[in-house]
C-alpha positions as CSV (number, residue, x, y, z in Angstrom):
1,X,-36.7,23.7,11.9
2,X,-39.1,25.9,12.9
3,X,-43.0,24.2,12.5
4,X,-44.5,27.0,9.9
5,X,-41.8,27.2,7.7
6,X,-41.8,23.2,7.8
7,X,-45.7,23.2,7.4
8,X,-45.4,25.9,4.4
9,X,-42.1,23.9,2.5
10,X,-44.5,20.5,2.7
11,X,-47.4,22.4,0.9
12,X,-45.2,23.6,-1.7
13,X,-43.9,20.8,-2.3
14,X,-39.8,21.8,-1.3
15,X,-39.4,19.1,1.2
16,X,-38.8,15.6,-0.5
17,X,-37.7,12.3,1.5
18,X,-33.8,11.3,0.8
19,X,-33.5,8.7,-1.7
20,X,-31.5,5.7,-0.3
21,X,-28.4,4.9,-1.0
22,X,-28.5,1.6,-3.7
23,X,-25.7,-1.0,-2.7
24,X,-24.6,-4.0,-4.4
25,X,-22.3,-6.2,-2.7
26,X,-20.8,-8.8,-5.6
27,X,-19.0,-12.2,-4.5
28,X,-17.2,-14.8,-5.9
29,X,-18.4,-16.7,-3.8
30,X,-15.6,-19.4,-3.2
31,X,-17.0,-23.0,-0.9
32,X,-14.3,-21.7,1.8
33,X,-16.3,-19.2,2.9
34,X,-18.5,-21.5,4.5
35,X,-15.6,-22.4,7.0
36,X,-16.0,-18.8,8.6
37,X,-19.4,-17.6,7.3
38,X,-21.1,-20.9,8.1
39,X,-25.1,-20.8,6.1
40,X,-24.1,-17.8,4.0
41,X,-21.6,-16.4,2.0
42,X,-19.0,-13.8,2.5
43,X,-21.0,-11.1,-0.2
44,X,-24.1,-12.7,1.5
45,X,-23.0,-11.8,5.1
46,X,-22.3,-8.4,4.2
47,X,-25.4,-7.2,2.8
48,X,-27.0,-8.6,5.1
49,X,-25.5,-6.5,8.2
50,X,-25.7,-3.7,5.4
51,X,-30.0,-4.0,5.1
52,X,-30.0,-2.9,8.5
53,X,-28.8,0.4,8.4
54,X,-31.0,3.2,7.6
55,X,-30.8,5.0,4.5
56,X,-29.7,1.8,2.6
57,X,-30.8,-0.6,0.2
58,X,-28.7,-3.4,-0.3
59,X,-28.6,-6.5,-3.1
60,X,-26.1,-9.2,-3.2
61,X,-25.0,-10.9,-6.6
62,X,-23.1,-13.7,-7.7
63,X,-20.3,-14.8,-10.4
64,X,-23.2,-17.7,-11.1
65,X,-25.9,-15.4,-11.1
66,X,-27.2,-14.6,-14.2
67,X,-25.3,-12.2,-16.5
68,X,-22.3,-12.8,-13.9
69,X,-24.8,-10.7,-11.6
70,X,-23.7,-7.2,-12.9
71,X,-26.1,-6.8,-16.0
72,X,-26.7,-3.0,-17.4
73,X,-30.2,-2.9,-15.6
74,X,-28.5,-4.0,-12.2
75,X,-25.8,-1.4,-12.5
76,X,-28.0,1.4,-14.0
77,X,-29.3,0.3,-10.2
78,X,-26.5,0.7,-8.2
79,X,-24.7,4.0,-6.6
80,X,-21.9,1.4,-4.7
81,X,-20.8,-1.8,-5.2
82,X,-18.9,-3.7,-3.3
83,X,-16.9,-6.4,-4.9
84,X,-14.8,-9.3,-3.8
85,X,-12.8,-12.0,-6.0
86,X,-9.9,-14.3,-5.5
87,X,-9.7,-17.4,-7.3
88,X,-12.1,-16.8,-10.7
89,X,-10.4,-13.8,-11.5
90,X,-10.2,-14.3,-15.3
91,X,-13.7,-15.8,-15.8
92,X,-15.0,-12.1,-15.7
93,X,-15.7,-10.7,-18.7
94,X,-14.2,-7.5,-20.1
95,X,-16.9,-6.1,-21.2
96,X,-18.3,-6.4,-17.8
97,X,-15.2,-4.9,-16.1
98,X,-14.8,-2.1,-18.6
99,X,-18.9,-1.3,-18.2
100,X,-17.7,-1.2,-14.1
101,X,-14.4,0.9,-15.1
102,X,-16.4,3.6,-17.2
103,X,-19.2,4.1,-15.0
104,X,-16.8,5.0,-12.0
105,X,-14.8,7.1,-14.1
106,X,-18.1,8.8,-15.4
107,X,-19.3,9.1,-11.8
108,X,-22.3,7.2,-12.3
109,X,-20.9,4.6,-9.7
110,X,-18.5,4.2,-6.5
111,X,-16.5,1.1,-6.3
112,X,-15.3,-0.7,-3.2
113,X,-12.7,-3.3,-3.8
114,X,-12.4,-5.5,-0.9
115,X,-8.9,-7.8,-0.4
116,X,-8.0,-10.2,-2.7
117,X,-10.2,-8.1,-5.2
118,X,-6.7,-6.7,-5.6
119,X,-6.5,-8.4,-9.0
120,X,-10.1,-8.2,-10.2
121,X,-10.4,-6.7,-13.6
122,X,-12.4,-3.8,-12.4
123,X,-9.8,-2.1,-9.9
124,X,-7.0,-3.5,-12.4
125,X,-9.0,-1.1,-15.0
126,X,-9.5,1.5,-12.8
127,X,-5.7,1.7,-11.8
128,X,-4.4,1.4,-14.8
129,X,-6.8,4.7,-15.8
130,X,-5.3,6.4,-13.0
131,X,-1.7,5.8,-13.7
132,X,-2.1,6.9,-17.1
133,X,-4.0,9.9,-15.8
134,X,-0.8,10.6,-13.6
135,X,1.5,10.0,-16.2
136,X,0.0,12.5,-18.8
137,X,-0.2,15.0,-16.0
138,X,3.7,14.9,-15.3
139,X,4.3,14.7,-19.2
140,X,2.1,16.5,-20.7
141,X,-1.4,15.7,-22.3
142,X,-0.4,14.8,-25.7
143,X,2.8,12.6,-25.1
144,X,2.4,9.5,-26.8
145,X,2.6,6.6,-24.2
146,X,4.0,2.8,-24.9
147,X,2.1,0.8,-22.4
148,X,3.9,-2.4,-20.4
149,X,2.3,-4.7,-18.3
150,X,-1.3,-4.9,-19.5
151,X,-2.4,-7.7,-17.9
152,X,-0.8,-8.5,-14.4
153,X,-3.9,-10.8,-13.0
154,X,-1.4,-13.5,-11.7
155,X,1.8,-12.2,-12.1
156,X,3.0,-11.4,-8.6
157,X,6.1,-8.9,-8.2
158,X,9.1,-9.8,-6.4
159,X,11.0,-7.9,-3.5
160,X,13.4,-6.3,-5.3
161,X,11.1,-5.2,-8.8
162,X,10.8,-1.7,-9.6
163,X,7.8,-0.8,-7.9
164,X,4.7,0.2,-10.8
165,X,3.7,2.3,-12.1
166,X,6.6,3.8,-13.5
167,X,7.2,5.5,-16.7
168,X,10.5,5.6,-18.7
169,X,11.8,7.5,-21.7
170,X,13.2,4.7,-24.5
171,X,14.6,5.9,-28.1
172,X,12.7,9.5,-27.7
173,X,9.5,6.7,-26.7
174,X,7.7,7.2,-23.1
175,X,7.3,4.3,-21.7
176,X,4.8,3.6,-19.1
177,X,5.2,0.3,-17.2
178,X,1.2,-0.1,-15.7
179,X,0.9,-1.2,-11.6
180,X,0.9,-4.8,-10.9
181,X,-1.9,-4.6,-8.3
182,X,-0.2,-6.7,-6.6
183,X,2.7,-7.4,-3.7
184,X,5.4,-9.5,-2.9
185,X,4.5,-11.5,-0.3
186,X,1.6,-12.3,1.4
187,X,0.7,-15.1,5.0
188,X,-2.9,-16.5,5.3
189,X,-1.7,-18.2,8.4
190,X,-4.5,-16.2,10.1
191,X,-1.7,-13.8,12.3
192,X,-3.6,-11.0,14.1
193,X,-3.3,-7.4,12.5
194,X,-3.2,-4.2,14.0
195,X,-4.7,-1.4,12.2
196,X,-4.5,2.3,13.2
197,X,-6.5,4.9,11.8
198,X,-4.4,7.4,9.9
199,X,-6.8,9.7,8.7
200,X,-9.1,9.8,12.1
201,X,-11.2,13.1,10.9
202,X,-11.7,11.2,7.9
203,X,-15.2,10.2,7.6
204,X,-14.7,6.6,6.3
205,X,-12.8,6.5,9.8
206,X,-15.6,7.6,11.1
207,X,-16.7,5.8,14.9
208,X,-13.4,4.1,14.4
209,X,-11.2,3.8,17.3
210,X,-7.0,4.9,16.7
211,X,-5.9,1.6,16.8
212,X,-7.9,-1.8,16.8
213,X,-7.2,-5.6,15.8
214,X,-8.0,-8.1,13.4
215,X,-7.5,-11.2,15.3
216,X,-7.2,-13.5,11.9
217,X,-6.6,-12.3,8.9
218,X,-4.3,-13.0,5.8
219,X,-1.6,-10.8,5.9
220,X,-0.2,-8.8,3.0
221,X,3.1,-7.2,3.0
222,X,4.2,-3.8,0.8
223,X,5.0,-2.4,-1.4
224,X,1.8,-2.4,-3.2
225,X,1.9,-1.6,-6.7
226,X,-0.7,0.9,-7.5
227,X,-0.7,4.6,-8.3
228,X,0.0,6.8,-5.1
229,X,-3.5,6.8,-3.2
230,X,-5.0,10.3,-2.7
231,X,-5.7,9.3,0.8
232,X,-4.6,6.4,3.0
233,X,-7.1,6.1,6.0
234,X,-5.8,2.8,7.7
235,X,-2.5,1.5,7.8
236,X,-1.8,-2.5,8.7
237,X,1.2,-3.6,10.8
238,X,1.6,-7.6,12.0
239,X,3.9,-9.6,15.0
240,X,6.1,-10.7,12.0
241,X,7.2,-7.0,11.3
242,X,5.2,-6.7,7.9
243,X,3.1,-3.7,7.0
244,X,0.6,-2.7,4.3
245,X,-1.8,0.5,3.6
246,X,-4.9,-1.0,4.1
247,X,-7.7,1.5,3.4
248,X,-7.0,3.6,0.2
249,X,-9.4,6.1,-1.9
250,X,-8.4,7.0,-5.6
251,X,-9.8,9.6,-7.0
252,X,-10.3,8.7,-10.8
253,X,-12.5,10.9,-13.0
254,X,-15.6,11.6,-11.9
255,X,-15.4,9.0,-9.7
256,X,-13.8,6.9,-6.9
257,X,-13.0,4.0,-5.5
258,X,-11.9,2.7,-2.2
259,X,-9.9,-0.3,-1.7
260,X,-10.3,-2.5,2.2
261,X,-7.3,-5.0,2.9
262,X,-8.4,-7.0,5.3
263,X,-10.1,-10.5,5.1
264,X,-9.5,-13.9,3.4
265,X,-12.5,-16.3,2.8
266,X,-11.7,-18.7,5.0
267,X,-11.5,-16.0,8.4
268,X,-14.8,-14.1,9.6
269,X,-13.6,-10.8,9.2
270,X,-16.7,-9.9,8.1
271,X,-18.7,-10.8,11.1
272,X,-16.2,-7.9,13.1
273,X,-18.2,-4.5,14.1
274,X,-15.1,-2.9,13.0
275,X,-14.7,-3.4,9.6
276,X,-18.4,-3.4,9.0
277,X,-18.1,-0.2,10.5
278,X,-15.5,0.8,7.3
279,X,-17.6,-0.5,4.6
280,X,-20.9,1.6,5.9
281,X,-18.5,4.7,6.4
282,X,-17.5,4.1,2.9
283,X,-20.4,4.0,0.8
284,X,-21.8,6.3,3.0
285,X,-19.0,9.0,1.7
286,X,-18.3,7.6,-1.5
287,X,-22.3,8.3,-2.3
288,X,-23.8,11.1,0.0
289,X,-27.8,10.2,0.0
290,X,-29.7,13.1,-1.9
Protein backbone atom coordinates (compact mmCIF):
# COMPACT_ATOMS: atom_id res chain seq x y z
CA UNK A 1 0.00 0.00 0.00
CA UNK A 2 1.16 3.02 -1.04
CA UNK A 3 2.81 5.18 2.15
CA UNK A 4 0.23 8.42 1.91
CA UNK A 5 -2.75 6.74 1.56
CA UNK A 6 -1.52 4.41 4.54
CA UNK A 7 -0.41 7.61 6.47
CA UNK A 8 -3.88 9.36 5.67
CA UNK A 9 -6.22 5.96 6.49
CA UNK A 10 -4.20 5.87 10.14
CA UNK A 11 -5.23 9.59 10.82
CA UNK A 12 -8.62 8.88 10.08
CA UNK A 13 -8.91 6.33 11.89
CA UNK A 14 -9.85 3.49 8.83
CA UNK A 15 -7.04 1.16 9.52
CA UNK A 16 -7.78 -1.04 12.71
CA UNK A 17 -5.51 -4.15 13.79
CA UNK A 18 -7.32 -7.74 13.06
CA UNK A 19 -8.87 -9.10 16.10
CA UNK A 20 -7.52 -12.67 16.82
CA UNK A 21 -9.09 -15.48 16.27
CA UNK A 22 -10.46 -16.92 20.09
CA UNK A 23 -9.89 -20.77 20.35
CA UNK A 24 -10.99 -23.12 22.93
CA UNK A 25 -9.77 -26.42 22.75
CA UNK A 26 -12.08 -28.68 25.32
CA UNK A 27 -10.89 -32.26 26.64
CA UNK A 28 -12.07 -35.03 28.43
CA UNK A 29 -9.25 -35.48 29.45
CA UNK A 30 -8.97 -39.33 29.97
CA UNK A 31 -5.41 -40.73 32.33
CA UNK A 32 -4.36 -42.55 28.91
CA UNK A 33 -3.43 -39.70 27.43
CA UNK A 34 -0.52 -39.49 29.43
CA UNK A 35 0.87 -42.72 27.70
CA UNK A 36 1.43 -40.62 24.39
CA UNK A 37 1.16 -36.99 25.59
CA UNK A 38 3.49 -37.66 28.65
CA UNK A 39 3.24 -34.07 31.21
CA UNK A 40 0.20 -32.82 29.42
CA UNK A 41 -2.92 -33.70 28.10
CA UNK A 42 -4.25 -34.32 24.75
CA UNK A 43 -6.62 -30.74 24.75
CA UNK A 44 -3.49 -29.46 26.64
CA UNK A 45 -1.06 -30.44 23.85
CA UNK A 46 -3.08 -28.84 21.34
CA UNK A 47 -3.49 -25.48 22.48
CA UNK A 48 -0.36 -25.34 23.24
CA UNK A 49 1.09 -25.84 19.56
CA UNK A 50 -2.02 -23.60 18.77
CA UNK A 51 -0.56 -20.34 21.07
CA UNK A 52 2.06 -20.23 18.76
CA UNK A 53 0.55 -19.22 15.70
CA UNK A 54 -0.09 -15.74 14.90
CA UNK A 55 -3.39 -14.36 14.89
CA UNK A 56 -4.57 -16.79 17.63
CA UNK A 57 -5.53 -16.86 21.09
CA UNK A 58 -6.00 -20.10 22.50
CA UNK A 59 -7.57 -21.54 26.09
CA UNK A 60 -7.85 -25.06 27.01
CA UNK A 61 -10.78 -26.37 29.36
CA UNK A 62 -11.69 -29.37 31.07
CA UNK A 63 -14.78 -31.86 31.86
CA UNK A 64 -13.48 -31.03 35.72
CA UNK A 65 -13.09 -27.57 35.23
CA UNK A 66 -15.63 -25.57 36.58
CA UNK A 67 -18.98 -25.34 34.89
CA UNK A 68 -17.72 -28.47 32.82
CA UNK A 69 -15.33 -25.71 31.37
CA UNK A 70 -17.89 -24.32 28.68
CA UNK A 71 -19.80 -21.69 30.97
CA UNK A 72 -21.87 -18.78 28.96
CA UNK A 73 -19.03 -16.18 29.62
CA UNK A 74 -16.33 -18.76 28.19
CA UNK A 75 -18.38 -19.35 25.07
CA UNK A 76 -19.70 -15.74 24.64
CA UNK A 77 -15.48 -15.88 24.36
CA UNK A 78 -14.97 -18.25 21.89
CA UNK A 79 -15.16 -18.10 17.80
CA UNK A 80 -13.89 -22.09 17.63
CA UNK A 81 -13.74 -24.74 19.77
CA UNK A 82 -12.27 -27.66 19.56
CA UNK A 83 -13.69 -30.57 21.41
CA UNK A 84 -12.65 -34.10 22.15
CA UNK A 85 -14.57 -36.90 24.27
CA UNK A 86 -14.58 -40.59 24.47
CA UNK A 87 -15.43 -42.30 27.61
CA UNK A 88 -17.66 -39.52 29.78
CA UNK A 89 -19.87 -38.97 27.02
CA UNK A 90 -23.08 -38.84 29.06
CA UNK A 91 -21.80 -36.80 31.99
CA UNK A 92 -22.27 -33.63 29.73
CA UNK A 93 -25.07 -31.76 30.37
CA UNK A 94 -27.77 -30.97 27.82
CA UNK A 95 -28.12 -27.83 28.55
CA UNK A 96 -24.44 -27.39 27.83
CA UNK A 97 -24.63 -29.24 24.51
CA UNK A 98 -27.78 -27.60 23.26
CA UNK A 99 -26.01 -23.94 24.42
CA UNK A 100 -22.95 -25.48 21.95
CA UNK A 101 -25.71 -26.73 19.21
CA UNK A 102 -27.53 -23.22 19.12
CA UNK A 103 -24.64 -21.04 18.97
CA UNK A 104 -23.19 -22.92 15.84
CA UNK A 105 -26.41 -22.98 14.31
CA UNK A 106 -26.83 -19.12 15.09
CA UNK A 107 -23.28 -18.60 13.74
CA UNK A 108 -22.02 -17.24 16.81
CA UNK A 109 -19.51 -20.22 17.00
CA UNK A 110 -17.47 -22.90 14.72
CA UNK A 111 -17.18 -26.39 16.08
CA UNK A 112 -14.40 -28.79 15.53
CA UNK A 113 -15.17 -32.31 16.60
CA UNK A 114 -12.17 -34.31 16.87
CA UNK A 115 -12.40 -38.53 16.72
CA UNK A 116 -14.08 -40.23 19.18
CA UNK A 117 -16.04 -36.91 19.76
CA UNK A 118 -18.10 -38.87 17.26
CA UNK A 119 -20.65 -39.40 20.04
CA UNK A 120 -20.45 -36.23 22.08
CA UNK A 121 -23.68 -34.61 22.55
CA UNK A 122 -22.74 -31.45 20.78
CA UNK A 123 -21.98 -32.98 17.12
CA UNK A 124 -24.92 -35.60 18.00
CA UNK A 125 -27.06 -32.22 18.25
CA UNK A 126 -25.65 -30.66 15.51
CA UNK A 127 -26.30 -33.72 13.11
CA UNK A 128 -29.41 -34.52 14.09
CA UNK A 129 -30.34 -30.56 13.20
CA UNK A 130 -28.84 -31.16 9.91
CA UNK A 131 -30.73 -34.27 9.03
CA UNK A 132 -33.86 -32.82 9.88
CA UNK A 133 -32.83 -29.74 7.86
CA UNK A 134 -32.32 -32.25 4.86
CA UNK A 135 -35.34 -34.03 5.44
CA UNK A 136 -37.79 -30.94 5.39
CA UNK A 137 -35.93 -29.78 2.31
CA UNK A 138 -36.76 -33.15 0.31
CA UNK A 139 -40.41 -33.06 1.90
CA UNK A 140 -41.38 -30.12 2.25
CA UNK A 141 -41.23 -27.44 5.21
CA UNK A 142 -44.39 -28.20 6.92
CA UNK A 143 -44.38 -32.13 6.83
CA UNK A 144 -44.85 -33.32 10.21
CA UNK A 145 -41.82 -35.55 11.14
CA UNK A 146 -41.85 -38.82 13.73
CA UNK A 147 -38.34 -38.86 15.00
CA UNK A 148 -36.36 -42.43 15.73
CA UNK A 149 -33.25 -42.83 17.21
CA UNK A 150 -32.84 -39.89 19.65
CA UNK A 151 -30.31 -40.91 21.60
CA UNK A 152 -27.55 -43.16 19.90
CA UNK A 153 -24.50 -42.28 22.43
CA UNK A 154 -23.54 -46.00 22.78
CA UNK A 155 -25.49 -47.69 20.45
CA UNK A 156 -23.13 -48.85 17.76
CA UNK A 157 -24.64 -49.92 14.18
CA UNK A 158 -23.98 -53.14 12.69
CA UNK A 159 -22.66 -53.99 9.11
CA UNK A 160 -25.65 -54.68 7.59
CA UNK A 161 -28.14 -51.68 9.30
CA UNK A 162 -29.67 -49.29 7.18
CA UNK A 163 -27.33 -46.64 7.12
CA UNK A 164 -28.97 -43.08 9.06
CA UNK A 165 -30.34 -40.91 8.46
CA UNK A 166 -33.09 -42.14 6.62
CA UNK A 167 -36.64 -41.12 6.52
CA UNK A 168 -39.75 -43.39 5.82
CA UNK A 169 -43.36 -42.84 5.09
CA UNK A 170 -45.57 -45.18 7.84
CA UNK A 171 -49.64 -44.94 7.94
CA UNK A 172 -49.53 -41.51 5.86
CA UNK A 173 -46.69 -40.70 9.03
CA UNK A 174 -43.00 -39.48 7.87
CA UNK A 175 -40.78 -41.09 9.59
CA UNK A 176 -37.30 -39.92 10.13
CA UNK A 177 -34.83 -42.42 11.59
CA UNK A 178 -31.89 -39.65 13.11
CA UNK A 179 -27.84 -40.74 12.27
CA UNK A 180 -26.19 -42.89 14.67
CA UNK A 181 -22.91 -41.00 14.59
CA UNK A 182 -21.46 -43.86 14.66
CA UNK A 183 -19.85 -46.98 12.60
CA UNK A 184 -19.51 -50.58 12.61
CA UNK A 185 -16.31 -51.37 13.34
CA UNK A 186 -13.57 -49.83 14.57
CA UNK A 187 -9.19 -51.25 15.43
CA UNK A 188 -7.16 -49.24 18.15
CA UNK A 189 -4.40 -51.74 17.43
CA UNK A 190 -2.42 -48.59 16.38
CA UNK A 191 -2.27 -49.74 12.37
CA UNK A 192 -0.74 -46.93 10.23
CA UNK A 193 -3.28 -44.81 8.09
CA UNK A 194 -2.91 -43.31 4.93
CA UNK A 195 -4.72 -40.15 4.27
CA UNK A 196 -5.07 -38.39 0.88
CA UNK A 197 -6.25 -35.06 0.49
CA UNK A 198 -9.36 -34.99 -1.61
CA UNK A 199 -10.21 -31.61 -1.67
CA UNK A 200 -6.34 -30.17 -2.24
CA UNK A 201 -7.61 -26.40 -3.28
CA UNK A 202 -9.47 -26.60 -0.22
CA UNK A 203 -8.14 -24.37 2.33
CA UNK A 204 -8.44 -26.60 5.43
CA UNK A 205 -6.04 -28.73 3.07
CA UNK A 206 -4.17 -26.06 2.88
CA UNK A 207 0.16 -26.88 3.03
CA UNK A 208 -1.04 -30.43 3.07
CA UNK A 209 0.72 -32.79 0.99
CA UNK A 210 -1.74 -35.42 -1.54
CA UNK A 211 -1.06 -38.23 0.49
CA UNK A 212 0.66 -38.58 4.01
CA UNK A 213 0.61 -41.22 7.00
CA UNK A 214 -0.50 -41.61 10.35
CA UNK A 215 1.90 -44.12 11.65
CA UNK A 216 -0.57 -45.13 14.83
CA UNK A 217 -3.79 -44.46 14.97
CA UNK A 218 -7.21 -46.23 15.84
CA UNK A 219 -8.80 -47.09 12.88
CA UNK A 220 -12.43 -46.56 12.04
CA UNK A 221 -14.12 -48.32 9.23
CA UNK A 222 -17.52 -46.84 7.11
CA UNK A 223 -20.09 -46.35 6.69
CA UNK A 224 -20.52 -43.54 8.96
CA UNK A 225 -23.79 -42.57 9.81
CA UNK A 226 -24.23 -38.92 9.47
CA UNK A 227 -25.96 -36.69 7.04
CA UNK A 228 -24.10 -36.44 3.59
CA UNK A 229 -21.09 -33.95 4.38
CA UNK A 230 -21.07 -30.85 2.19
CA UNK A 231 -17.47 -31.40 1.65
CA UNK A 232 -15.09 -34.31 2.34
CA UNK A 233 -11.43 -32.92 2.47
CA UNK A 234 -9.50 -36.21 3.59
CA UNK A 235 -10.31 -39.58 2.96
CA UNK A 236 -8.57 -42.61 5.35
CA UNK A 237 -7.59 -45.97 3.92
CA UNK A 238 -5.59 -48.79 6.19
CA UNK A 239 -3.20 -52.25 5.27
CA UNK A 240 -6.38 -54.20 6.45
CA UNK A 241 -8.44 -52.78 3.43
CA UNK A 242 -10.75 -50.50 5.72
CA UNK A 243 -11.59 -46.91 4.73
CA UNK A 244 -13.32 -43.93 6.41
CA UNK A 245 -14.00 -40.01 5.34
CA UNK A 246 -11.92 -38.50 7.66
CA UNK A 247 -12.15 -34.69 7.39
CA UNK A 248 -15.87 -33.52 6.92
CA UNK A 249 -17.55 -29.84 7.03
CA UNK A 250 -21.37 -29.59 7.54
CA UNK A 251 -22.79 -26.71 6.84
CA UNK A 252 -25.66 -26.17 9.45
CA UNK A 253 -27.41 -22.82 9.76
CA UNK A 254 -25.53 -20.08 10.17
CA UNK A 255 -22.86 -22.07 11.10
CA UNK A 256 -20.44 -25.06 10.72
CA UNK A 257 -18.68 -27.62 11.87
CA UNK A 258 -15.79 -29.72 10.92
CA UNK A 259 -15.30 -33.11 12.08
CA UNK A 260 -11.08 -34.76 12.20
CA UNK A 261 -10.86 -38.69 12.45
CA UNK A 262 -7.77 -39.35 13.36
CA UNK A 263 -6.38 -39.99 16.89
CA UNK A 264 -7.09 -42.14 20.01
CA UNK A 265 -5.77 -41.06 23.45
CA UNK A 266 -3.46 -43.47 23.96
CA UNK A 267 -1.26 -42.53 20.29
CA UNK A 268 0.43 -39.03 19.80
CA UNK A 269 -1.27 -38.00 16.90
CA UNK A 270 -1.34 -34.83 18.12
CA UNK A 271 2.35 -34.20 18.44
CA UNK A 272 2.25 -34.89 14.12
CA UNK A 273 2.95 -31.42 12.02
CA UNK A 274 0.32 -32.84 9.87
CA UNK A 275 -2.65 -32.94 11.61
CA UNK A 276 -1.77 -29.84 13.56
CA UNK A 277 -1.45 -28.48 10.32
CA UNK A 278 -5.52 -29.44 9.73
CA UNK A 279 -6.76 -28.09 12.93
CA UNK A 280 -4.94 -24.46 12.24
CA UNK A 281 -6.30 -24.64 8.57
CA UNK A 282 -9.59 -25.26 10.17
CA UNK A 283 -10.27 -22.66 12.48
CA UNK A 284 -8.47 -20.61 10.38
CA UNK A 285 -11.46 -21.08 7.60
CA UNK A 286 -14.20 -21.94 9.81
CA UNK A 287 -13.53 -18.21 11.46
CA UNK A 288 -11.75 -15.77 8.95
CA UNK A 289 -10.01 -13.06 11.50
CA UNK A 290 -11.78 -9.54 11.03
Amino acid sequence: MNRLILLSLLLTGHVFAQKPIRVLVWDEQQPEQKQAYGDKFLGETIAAHLATKDGLTVKSSALSSPEQGLSTTQLDETDVLIFWSHQKNAEFTNERAEDIAKRVQDGKLSLIVLHSAHWSKPFVKLMQARAIADARKHLGANVTLRYLNENPIGKGPKVDDEITPFFSQEEEQWVLTLPNCAFPSWRADGAASHVMTLMPTHPIARGLPARWDIPQTEMYSEPFHVPKPDAVIFMEKWDKGETFRSGCVWNIGKGAVFYFRPGHETYPVYQQKEPLQVLENAIRWLHPAS
